[in-house]
PQR file with spaces between the fields and no chain letter, atoms N, CA, C, O and H, PARSE charges and radii, in Angstrom:
ATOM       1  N    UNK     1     -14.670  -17.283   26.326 -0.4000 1.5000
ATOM       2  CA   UNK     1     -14.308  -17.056   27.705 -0.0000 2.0000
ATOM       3  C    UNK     1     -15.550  -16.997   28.597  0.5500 1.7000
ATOM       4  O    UNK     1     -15.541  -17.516   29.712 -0.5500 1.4000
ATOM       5  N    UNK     2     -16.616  -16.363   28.103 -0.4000 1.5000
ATOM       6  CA   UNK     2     -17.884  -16.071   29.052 -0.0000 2.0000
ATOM       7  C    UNK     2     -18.677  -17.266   29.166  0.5500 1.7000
ATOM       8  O    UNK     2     -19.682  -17.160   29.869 -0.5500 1.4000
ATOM       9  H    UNK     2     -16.623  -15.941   27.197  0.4000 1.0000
ATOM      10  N    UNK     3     -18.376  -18.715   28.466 -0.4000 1.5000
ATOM      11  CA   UNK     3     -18.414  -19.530   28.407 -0.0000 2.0000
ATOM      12  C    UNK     3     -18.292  -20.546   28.796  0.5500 1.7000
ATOM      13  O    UNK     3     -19.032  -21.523   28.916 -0.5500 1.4000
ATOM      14  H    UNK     3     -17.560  -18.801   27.895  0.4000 1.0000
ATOM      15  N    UNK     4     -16.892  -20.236   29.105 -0.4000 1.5000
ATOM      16  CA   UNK     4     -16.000  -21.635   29.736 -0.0000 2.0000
ATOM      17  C    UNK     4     -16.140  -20.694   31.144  0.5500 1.7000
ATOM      18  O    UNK     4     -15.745  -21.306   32.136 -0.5500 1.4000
ATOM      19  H    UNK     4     -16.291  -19.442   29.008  0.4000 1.0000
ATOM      20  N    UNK     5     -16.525  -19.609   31.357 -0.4000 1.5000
ATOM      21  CA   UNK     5     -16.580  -19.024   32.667 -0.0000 2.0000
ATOM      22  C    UNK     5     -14.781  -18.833   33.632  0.5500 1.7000
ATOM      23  O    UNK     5     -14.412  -19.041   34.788 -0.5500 1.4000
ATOM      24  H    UNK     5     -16.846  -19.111   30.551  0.4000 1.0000
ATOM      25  N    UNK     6     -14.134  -18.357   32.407 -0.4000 1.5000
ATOM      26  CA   UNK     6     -12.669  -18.249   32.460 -0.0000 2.0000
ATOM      27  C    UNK     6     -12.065  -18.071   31.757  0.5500 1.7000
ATOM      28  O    UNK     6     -12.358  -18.696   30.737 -0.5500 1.4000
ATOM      29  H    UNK     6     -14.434  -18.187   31.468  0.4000 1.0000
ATOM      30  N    UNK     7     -10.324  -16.825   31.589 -0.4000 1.5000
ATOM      31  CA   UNK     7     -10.052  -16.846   30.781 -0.0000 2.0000
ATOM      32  C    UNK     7      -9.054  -15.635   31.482  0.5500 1.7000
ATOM      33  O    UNK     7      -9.217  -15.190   32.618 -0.5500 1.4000
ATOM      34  H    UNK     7     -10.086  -16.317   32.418  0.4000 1.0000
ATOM      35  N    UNK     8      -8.006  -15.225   30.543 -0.4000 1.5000
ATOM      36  CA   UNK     8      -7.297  -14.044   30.883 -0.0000 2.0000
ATOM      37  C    UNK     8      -6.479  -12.890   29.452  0.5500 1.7000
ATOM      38  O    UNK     8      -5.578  -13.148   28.653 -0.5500 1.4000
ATOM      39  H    UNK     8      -7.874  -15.587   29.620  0.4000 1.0000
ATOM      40  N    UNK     9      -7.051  -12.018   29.599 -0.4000 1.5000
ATOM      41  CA   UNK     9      -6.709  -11.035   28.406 -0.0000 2.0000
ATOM      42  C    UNK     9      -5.460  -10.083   28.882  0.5500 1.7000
ATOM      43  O    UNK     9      -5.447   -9.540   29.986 -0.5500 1.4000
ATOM      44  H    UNK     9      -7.783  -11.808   30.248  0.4000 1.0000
ATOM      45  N    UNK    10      -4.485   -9.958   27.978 -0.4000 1.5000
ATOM      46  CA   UNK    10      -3.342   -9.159   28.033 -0.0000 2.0000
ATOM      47  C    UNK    10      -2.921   -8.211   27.102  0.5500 1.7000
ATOM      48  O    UNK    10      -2.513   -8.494   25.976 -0.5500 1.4000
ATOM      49  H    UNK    10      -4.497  -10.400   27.081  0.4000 1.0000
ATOM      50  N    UNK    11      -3.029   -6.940   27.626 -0.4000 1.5000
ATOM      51  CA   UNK    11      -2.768   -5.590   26.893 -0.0000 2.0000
ATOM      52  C    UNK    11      -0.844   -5.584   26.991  0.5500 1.7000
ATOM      53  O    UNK    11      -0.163   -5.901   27.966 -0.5500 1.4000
ATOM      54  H    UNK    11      -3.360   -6.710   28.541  0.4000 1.0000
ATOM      55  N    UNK    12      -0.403   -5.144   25.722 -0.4000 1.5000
ATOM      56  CA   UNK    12       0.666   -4.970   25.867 -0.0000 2.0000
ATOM      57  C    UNK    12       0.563   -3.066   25.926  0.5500 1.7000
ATOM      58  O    UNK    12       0.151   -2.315   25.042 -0.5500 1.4000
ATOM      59  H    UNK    12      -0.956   -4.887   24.929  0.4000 1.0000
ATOM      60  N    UNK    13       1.043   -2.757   27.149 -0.4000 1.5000
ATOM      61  CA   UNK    13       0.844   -1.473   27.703 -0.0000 2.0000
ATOM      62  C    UNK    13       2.194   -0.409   27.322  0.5500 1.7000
ATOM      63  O    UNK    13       2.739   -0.359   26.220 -0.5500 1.4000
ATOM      64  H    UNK    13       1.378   -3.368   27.867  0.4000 1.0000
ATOM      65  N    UNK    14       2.449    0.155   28.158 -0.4000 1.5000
ATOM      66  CA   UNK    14       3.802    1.250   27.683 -0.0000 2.0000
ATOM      67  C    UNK    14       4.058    1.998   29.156  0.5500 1.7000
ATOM      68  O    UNK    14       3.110    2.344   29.861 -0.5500 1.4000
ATOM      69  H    UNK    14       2.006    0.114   29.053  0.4000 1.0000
ATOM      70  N    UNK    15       5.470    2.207   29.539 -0.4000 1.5000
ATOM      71  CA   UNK    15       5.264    3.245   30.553 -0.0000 2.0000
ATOM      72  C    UNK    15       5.153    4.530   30.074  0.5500 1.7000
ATOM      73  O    UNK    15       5.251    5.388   30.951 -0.5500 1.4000
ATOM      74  H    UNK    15       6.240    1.926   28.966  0.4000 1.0000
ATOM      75  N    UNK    16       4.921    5.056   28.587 -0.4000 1.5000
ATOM      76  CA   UNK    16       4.481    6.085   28.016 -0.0000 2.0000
ATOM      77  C    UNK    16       3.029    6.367   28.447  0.5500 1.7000
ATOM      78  O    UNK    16       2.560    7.398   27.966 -0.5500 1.4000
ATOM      79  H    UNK    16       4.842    4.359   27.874  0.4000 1.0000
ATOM      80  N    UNK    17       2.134    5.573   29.352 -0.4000 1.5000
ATOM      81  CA   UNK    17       0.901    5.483   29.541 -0.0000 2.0000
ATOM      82  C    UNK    17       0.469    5.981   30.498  0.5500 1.7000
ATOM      83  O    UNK    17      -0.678    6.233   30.866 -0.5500 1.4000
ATOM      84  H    UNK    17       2.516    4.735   29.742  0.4000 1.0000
ATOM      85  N    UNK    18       2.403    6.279   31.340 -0.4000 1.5000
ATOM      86  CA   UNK    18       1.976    6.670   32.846 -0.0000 2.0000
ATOM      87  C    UNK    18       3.104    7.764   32.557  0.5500 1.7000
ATOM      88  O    UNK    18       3.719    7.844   33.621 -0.5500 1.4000
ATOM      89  H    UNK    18       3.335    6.075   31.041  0.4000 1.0000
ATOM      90  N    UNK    19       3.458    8.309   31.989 -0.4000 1.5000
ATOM      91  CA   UNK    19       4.350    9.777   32.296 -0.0000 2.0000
ATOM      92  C    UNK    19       4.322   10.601   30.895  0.5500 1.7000
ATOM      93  O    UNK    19       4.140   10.009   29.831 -0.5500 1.4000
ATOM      94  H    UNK    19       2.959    8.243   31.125  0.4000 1.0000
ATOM      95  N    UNK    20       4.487   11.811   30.955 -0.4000 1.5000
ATOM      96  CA   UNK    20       4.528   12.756   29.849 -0.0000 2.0000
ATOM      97  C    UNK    20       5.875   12.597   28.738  0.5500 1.7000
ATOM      98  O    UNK    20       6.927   12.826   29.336 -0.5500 1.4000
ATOM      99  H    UNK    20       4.634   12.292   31.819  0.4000 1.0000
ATOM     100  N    UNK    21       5.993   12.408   27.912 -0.4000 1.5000
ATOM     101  CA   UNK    21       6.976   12.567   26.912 -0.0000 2.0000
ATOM     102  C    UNK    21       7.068   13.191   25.705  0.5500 1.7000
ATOM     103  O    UNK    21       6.581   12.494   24.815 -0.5500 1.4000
ATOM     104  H    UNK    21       5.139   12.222   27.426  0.4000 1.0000
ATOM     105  N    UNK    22       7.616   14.505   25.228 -0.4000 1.5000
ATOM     106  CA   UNK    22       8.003   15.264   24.019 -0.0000 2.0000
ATOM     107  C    UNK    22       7.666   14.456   23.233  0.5500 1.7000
ATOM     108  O    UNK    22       7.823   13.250   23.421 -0.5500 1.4000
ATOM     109  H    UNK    22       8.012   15.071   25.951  0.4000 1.0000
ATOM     110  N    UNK    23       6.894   15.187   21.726 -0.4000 1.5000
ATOM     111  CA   UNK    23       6.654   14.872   20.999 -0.0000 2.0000
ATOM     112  C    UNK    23       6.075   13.200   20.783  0.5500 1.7000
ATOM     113  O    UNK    23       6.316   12.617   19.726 -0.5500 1.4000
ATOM     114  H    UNK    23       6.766   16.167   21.573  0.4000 1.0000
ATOM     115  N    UNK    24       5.424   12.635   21.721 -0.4000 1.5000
ATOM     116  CA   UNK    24       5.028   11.270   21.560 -0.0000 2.0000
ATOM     117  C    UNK    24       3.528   11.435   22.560  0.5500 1.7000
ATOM     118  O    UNK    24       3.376   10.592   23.444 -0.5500 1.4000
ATOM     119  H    UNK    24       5.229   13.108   22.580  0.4000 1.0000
ATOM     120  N    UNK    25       2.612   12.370   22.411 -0.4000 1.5000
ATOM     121  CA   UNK    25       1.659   12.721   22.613 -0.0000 2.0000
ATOM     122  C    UNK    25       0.390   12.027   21.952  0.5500 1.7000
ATOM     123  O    UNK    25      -0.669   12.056   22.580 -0.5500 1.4000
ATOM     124  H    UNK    25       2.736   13.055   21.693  0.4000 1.0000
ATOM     125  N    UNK    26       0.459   11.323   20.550 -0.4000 1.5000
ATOM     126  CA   UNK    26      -0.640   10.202   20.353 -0.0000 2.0000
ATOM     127  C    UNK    26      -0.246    8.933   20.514  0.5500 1.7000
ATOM     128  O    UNK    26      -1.047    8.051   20.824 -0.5500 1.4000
ATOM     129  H    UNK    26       1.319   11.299   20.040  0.4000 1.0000
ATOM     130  N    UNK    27       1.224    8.681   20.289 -0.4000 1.5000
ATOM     131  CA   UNK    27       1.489    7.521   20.968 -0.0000 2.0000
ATOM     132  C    UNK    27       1.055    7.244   22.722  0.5500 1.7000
ATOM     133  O    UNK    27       0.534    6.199   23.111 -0.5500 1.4000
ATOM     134  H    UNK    27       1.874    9.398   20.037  0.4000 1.0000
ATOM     135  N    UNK    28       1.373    8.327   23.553 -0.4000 1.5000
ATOM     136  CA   UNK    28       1.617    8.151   24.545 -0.0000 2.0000
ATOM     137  C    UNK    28      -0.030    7.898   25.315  0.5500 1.7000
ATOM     138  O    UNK    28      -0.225    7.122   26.251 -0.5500 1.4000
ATOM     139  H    UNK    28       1.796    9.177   23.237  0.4000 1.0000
ATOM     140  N    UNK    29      -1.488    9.080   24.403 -0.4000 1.5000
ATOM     141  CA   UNK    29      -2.717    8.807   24.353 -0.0000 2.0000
ATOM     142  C    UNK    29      -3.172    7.618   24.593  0.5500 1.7000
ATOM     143  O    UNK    29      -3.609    7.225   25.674 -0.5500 1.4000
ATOM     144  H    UNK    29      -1.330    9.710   23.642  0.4000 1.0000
ATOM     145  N    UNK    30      -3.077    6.970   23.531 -0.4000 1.5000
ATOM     146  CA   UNK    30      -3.237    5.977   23.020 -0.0000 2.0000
ATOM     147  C    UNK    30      -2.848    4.325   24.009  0.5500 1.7000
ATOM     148  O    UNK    30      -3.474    3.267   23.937 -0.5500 1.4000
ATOM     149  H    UNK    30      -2.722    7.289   22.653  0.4000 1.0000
ATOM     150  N    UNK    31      -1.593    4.652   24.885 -0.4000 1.5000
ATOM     151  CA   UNK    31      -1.150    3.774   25.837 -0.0000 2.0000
ATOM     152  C    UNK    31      -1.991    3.657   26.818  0.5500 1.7000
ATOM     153  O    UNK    31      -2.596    2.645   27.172 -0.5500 1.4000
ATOM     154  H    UNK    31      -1.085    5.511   24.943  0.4000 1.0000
ATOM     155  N    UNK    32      -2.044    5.362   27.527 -0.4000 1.5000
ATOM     156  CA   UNK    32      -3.298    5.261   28.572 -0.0000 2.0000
ATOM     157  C    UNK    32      -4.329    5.277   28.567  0.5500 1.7000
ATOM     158  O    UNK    32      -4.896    5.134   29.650 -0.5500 1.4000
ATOM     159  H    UNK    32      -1.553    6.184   27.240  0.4000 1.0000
ATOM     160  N    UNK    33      -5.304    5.498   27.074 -0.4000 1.5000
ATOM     161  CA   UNK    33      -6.619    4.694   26.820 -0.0000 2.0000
ATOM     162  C    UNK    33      -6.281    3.157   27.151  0.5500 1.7000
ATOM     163  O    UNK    33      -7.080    2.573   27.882 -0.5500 1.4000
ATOM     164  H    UNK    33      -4.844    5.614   26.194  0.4000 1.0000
ATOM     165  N    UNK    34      -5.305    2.546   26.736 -0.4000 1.5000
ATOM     166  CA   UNK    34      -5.029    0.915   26.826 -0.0000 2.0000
ATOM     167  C    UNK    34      -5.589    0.773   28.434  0.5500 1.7000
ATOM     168  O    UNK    34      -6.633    0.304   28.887 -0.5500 1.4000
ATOM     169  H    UNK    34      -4.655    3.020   26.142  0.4000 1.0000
ATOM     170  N    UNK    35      -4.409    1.394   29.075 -0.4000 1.5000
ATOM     171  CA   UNK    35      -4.188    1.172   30.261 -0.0000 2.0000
ATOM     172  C    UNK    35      -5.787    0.997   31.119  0.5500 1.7000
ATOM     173  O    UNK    35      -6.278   -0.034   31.579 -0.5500 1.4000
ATOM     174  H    UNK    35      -3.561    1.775   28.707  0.4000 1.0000
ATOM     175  N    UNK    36      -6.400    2.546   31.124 -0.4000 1.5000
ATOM     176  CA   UNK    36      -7.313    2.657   31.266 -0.0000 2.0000
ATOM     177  C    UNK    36      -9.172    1.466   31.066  0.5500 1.7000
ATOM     178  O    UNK    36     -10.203    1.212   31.690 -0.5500 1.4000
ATOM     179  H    UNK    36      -6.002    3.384   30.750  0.4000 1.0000
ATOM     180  N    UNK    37      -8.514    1.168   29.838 -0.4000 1.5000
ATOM     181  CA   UNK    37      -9.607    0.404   29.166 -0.0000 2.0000
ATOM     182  C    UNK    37      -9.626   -1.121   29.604  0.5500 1.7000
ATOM     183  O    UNK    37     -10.599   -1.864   29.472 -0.5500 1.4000
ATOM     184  H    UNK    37      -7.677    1.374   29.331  0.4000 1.0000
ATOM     185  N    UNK    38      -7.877   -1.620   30.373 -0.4000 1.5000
ATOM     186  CA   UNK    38      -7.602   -2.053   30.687 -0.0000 2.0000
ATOM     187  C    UNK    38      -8.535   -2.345   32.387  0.5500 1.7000
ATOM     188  O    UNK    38      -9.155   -3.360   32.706 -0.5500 1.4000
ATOM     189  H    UNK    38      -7.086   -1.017   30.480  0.4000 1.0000
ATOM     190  N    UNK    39      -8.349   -1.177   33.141 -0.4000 1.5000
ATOM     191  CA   UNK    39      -8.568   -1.388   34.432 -0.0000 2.0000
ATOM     192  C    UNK    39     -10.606   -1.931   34.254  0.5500 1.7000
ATOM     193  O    UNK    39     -11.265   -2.847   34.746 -0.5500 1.4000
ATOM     194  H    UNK    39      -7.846   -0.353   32.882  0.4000 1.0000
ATOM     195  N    UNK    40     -10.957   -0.712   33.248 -0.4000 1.5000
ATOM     196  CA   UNK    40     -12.567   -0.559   33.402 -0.0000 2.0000
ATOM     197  C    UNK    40     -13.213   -2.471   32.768  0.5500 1.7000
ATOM     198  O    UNK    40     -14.116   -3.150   33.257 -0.5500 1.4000
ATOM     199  H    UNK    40     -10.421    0.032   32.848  0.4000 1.0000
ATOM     200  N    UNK    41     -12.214   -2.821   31.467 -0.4000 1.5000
ATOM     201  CA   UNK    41     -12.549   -4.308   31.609 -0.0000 2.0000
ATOM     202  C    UNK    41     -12.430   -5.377   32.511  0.5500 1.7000
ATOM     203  O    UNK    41     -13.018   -6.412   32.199 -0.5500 1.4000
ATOM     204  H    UNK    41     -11.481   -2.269   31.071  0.4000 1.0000
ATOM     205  N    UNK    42     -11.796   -5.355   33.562 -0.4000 1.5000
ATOM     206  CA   UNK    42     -11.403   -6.123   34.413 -0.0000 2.0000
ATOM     207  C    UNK    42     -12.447   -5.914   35.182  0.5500 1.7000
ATOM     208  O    UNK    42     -12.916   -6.925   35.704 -0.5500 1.4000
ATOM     209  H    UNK    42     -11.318   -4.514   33.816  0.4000 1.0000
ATOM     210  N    UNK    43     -13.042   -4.729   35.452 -0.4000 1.5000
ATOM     211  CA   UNK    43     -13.901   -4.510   36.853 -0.0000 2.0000
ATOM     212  C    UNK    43     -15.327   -5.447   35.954  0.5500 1.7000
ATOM     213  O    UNK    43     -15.990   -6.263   36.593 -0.5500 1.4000
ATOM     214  H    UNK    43     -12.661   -3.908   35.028  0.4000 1.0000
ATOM     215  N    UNK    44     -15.612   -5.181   34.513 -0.4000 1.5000
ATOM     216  CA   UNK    44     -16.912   -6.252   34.054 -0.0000 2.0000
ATOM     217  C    UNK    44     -16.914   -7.362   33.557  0.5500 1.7000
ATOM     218  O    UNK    44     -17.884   -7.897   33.020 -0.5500 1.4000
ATOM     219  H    UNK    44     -15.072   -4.517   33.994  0.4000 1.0000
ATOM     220  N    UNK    45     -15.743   -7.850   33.696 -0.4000 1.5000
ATOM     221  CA   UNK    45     -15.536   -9.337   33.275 -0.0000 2.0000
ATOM     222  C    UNK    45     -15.128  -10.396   34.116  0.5500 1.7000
ATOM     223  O    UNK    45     -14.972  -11.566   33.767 -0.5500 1.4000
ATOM     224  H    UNK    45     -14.955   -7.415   34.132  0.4000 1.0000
ATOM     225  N    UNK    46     -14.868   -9.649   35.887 -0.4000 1.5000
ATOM     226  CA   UNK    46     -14.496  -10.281   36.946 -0.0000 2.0000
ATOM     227  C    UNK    46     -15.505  -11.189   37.683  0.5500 1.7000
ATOM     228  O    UNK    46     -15.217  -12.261   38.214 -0.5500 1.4000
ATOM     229  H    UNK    46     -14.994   -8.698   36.171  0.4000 1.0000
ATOM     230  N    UNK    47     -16.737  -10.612   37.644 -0.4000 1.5000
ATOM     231  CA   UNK    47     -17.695  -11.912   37.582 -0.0000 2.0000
ATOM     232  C    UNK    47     -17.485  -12.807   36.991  0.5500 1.7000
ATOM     233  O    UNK    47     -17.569  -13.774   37.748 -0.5500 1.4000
ATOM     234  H    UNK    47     -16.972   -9.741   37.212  0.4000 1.0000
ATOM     235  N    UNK    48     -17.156  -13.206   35.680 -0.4000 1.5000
ATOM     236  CA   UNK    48     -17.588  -14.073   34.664 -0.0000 2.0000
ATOM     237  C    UNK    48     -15.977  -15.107   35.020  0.5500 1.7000
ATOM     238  O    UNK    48     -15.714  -16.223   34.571 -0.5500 1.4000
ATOM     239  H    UNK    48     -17.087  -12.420   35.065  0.4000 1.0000
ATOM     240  N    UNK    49     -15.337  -14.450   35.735 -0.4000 1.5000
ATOM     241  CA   UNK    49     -14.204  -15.689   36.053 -0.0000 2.0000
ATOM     242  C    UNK    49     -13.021  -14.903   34.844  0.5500 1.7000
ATOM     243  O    UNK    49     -12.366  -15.724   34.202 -0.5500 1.4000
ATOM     244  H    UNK    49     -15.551  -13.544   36.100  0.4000 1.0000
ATOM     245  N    UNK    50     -12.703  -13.175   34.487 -0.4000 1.5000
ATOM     246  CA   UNK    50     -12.361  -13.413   33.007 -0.0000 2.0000
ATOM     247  C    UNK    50     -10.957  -12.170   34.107  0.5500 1.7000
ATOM     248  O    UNK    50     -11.310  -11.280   34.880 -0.5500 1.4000
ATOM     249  H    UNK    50     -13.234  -12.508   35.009  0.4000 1.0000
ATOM     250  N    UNK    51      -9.363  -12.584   33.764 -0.4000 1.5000
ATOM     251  CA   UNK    51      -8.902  -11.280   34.422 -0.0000 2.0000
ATOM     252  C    UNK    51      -8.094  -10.621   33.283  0.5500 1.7000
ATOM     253  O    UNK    51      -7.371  -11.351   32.605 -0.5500 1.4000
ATOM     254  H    UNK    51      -9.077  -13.307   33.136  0.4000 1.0000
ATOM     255  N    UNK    52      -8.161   -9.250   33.007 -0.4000 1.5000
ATOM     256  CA   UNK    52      -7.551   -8.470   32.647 -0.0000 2.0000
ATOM     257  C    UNK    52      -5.987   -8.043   33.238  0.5500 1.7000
ATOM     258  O    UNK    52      -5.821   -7.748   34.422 -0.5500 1.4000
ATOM     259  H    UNK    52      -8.749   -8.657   33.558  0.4000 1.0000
ATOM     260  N    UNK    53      -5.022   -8.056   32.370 -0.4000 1.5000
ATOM     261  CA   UNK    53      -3.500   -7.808   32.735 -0.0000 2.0000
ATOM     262  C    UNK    53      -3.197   -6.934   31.733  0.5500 1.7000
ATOM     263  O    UNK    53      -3.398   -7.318   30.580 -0.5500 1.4000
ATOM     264  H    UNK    53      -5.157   -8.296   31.409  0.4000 1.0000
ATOM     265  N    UNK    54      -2.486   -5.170   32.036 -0.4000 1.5000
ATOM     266  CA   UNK    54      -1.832   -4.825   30.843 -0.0000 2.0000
ATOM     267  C    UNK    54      -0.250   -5.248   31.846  0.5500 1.7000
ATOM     268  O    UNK    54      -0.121   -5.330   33.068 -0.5500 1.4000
ATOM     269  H    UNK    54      -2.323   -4.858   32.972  0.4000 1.0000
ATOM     270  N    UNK    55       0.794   -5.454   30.716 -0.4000 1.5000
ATOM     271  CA   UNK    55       2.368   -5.350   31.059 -0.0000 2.0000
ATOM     272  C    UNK    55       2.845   -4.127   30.480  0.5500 1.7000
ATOM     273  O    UNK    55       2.314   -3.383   29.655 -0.5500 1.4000
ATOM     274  H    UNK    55       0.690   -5.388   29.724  0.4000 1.0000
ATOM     275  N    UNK    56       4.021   -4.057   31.108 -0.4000 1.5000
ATOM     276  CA   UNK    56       5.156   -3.246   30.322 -0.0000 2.0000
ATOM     277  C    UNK    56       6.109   -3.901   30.101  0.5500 1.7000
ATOM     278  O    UNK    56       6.886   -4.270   30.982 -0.5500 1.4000
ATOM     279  H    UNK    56       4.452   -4.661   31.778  0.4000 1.0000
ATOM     280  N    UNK    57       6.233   -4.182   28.803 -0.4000 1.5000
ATOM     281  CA   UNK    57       7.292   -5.070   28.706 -0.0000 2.0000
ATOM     282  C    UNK    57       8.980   -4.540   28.207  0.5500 1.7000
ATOM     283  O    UNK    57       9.924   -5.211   27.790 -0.5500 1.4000
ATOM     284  H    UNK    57       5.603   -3.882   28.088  0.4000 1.0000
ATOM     285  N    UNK    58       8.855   -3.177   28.443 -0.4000 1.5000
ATOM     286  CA   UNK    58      10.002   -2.294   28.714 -0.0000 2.0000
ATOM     287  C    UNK    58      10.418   -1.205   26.842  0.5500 1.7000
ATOM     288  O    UNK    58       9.702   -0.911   25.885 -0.5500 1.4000
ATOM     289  H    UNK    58       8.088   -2.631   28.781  0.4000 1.0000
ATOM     290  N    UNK    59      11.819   -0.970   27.151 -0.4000 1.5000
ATOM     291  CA   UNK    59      11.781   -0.413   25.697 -0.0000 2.0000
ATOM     292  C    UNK    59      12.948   -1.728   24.845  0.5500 1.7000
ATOM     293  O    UNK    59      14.041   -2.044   25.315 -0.5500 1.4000
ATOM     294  H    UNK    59      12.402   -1.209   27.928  0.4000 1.0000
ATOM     295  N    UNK    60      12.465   -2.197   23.796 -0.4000 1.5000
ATOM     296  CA   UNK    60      13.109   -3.066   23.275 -0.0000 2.0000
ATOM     297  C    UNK    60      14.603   -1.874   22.242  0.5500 1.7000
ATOM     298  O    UNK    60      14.623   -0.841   21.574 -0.5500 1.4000
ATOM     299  H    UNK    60      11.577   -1.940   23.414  0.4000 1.0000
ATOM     300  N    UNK    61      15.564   -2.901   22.732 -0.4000 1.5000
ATOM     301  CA   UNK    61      17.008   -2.358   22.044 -0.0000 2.0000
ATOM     302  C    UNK    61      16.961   -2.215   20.913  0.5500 1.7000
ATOM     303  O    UNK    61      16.972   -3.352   20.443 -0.5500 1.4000
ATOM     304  H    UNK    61      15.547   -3.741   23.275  0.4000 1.0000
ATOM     305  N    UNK    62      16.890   -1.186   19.781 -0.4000 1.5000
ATOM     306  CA   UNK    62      16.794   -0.530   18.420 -0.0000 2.0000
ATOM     307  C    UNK    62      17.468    0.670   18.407  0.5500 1.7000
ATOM     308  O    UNK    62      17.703    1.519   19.267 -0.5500 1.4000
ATOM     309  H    UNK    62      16.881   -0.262   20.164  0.4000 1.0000
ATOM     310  N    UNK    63      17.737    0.544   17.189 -0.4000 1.5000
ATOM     311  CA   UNK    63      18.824    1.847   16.641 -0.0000 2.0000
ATOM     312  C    UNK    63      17.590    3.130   16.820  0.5500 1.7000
ATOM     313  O    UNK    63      17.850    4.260   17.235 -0.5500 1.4000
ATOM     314  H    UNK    63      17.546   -0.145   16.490  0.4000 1.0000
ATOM     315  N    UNK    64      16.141    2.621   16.379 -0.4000 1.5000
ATOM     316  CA   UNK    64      15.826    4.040   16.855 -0.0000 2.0000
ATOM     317  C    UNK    64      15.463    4.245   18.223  0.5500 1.7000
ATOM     318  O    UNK    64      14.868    5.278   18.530 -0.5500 1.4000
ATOM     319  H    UNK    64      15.930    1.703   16.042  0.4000 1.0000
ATOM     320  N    UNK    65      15.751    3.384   19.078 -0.4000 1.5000
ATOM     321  CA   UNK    65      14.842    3.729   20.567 -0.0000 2.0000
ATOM     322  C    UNK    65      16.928    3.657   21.102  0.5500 1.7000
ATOM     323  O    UNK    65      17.304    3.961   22.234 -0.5500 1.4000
ATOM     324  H    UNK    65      16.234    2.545   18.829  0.4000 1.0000
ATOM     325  N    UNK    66      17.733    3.279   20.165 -0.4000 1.5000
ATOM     326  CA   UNK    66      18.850    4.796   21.153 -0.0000 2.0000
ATOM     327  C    UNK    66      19.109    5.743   20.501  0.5500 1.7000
ATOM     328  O    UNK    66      20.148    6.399   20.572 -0.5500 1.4000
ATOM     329  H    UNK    66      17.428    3.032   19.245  0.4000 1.0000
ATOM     330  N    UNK    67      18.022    5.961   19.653 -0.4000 1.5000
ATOM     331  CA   UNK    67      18.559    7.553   18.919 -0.0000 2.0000
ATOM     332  C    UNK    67      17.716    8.535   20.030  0.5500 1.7000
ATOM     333  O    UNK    67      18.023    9.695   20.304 -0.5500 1.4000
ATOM     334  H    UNK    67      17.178    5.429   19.595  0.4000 1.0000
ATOM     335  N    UNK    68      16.659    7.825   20.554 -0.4000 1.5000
ATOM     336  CA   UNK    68      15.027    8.453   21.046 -0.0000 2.0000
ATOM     337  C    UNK    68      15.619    8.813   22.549  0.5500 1.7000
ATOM     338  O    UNK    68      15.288    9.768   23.251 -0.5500 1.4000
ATOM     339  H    UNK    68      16.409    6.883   20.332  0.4000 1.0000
ATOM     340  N    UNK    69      16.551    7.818   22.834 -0.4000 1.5000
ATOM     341  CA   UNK    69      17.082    7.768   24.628 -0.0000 2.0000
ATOM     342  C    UNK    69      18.602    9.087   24.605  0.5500 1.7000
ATOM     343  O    UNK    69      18.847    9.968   25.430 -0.5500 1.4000
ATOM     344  H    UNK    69      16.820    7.042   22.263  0.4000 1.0000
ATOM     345  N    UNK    70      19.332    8.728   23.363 -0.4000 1.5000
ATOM     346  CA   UNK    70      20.365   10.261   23.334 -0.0000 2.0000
ATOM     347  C    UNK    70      19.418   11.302   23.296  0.5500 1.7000
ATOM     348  O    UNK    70      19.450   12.122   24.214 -0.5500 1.4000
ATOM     349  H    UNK    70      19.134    8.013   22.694  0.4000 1.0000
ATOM     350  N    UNK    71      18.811   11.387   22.649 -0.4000 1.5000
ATOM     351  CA   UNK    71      17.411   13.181   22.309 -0.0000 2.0000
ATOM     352  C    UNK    71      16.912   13.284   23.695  0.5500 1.7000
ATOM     353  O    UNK    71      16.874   14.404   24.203 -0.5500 1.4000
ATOM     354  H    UNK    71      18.785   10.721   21.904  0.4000 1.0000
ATOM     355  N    UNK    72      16.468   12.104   24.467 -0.4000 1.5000
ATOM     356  CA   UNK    72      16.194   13.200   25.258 -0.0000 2.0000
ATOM     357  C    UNK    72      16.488   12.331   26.622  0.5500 1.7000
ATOM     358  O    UNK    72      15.683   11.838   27.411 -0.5500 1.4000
ATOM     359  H    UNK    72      16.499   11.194   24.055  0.4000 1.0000
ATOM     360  N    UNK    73      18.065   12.316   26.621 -0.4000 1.5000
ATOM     361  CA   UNK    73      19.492   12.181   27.738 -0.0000 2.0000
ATOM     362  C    UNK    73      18.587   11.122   28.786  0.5500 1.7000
ATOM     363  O    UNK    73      18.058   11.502   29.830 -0.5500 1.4000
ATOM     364  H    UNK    73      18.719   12.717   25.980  0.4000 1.0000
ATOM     365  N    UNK    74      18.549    9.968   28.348 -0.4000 1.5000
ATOM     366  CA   UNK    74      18.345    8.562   28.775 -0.0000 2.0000
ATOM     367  C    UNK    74      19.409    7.604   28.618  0.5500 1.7000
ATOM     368  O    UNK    74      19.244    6.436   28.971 -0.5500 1.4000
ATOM     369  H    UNK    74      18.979    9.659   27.500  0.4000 1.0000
């Protein structure tokens, strides 16, 4: 990328990254280091032609993410 003087990197992010949630405290860490690490690469790779994107690409439909949404009344 620093090379071709272009390029674009994508964090797959979480909205766990931006709000507090029970018991998902290193998961949820762990999102907003992304997030975070996210913004601070973009600001040194924006010279070089390079852009940083995290998404949220939401909560995918699983038996355990509606066991996770009944527990705690989602």
């Amino acid at each position: 990328m620093l090379t071709r003087r272009r390029g674009r990197i994508i964090n797959v992010a979480s909205i766990a990254g931006l709000q507090a949630i029970p018991t998902m405290s290193a998961y949820r860490g762990c999102k907003t280091a992304l997030l975070r690490f996210g913004e601070n690469l973009a600001l040194e790779t924006a010279q070089h032609g390079i852009q940083v994107f995290s998404i949220h690409p939401g909560v995918p439909r699983t038996p355990q993410s509606d066991k996770c949404s009944l527990k705690h009344g989602r």
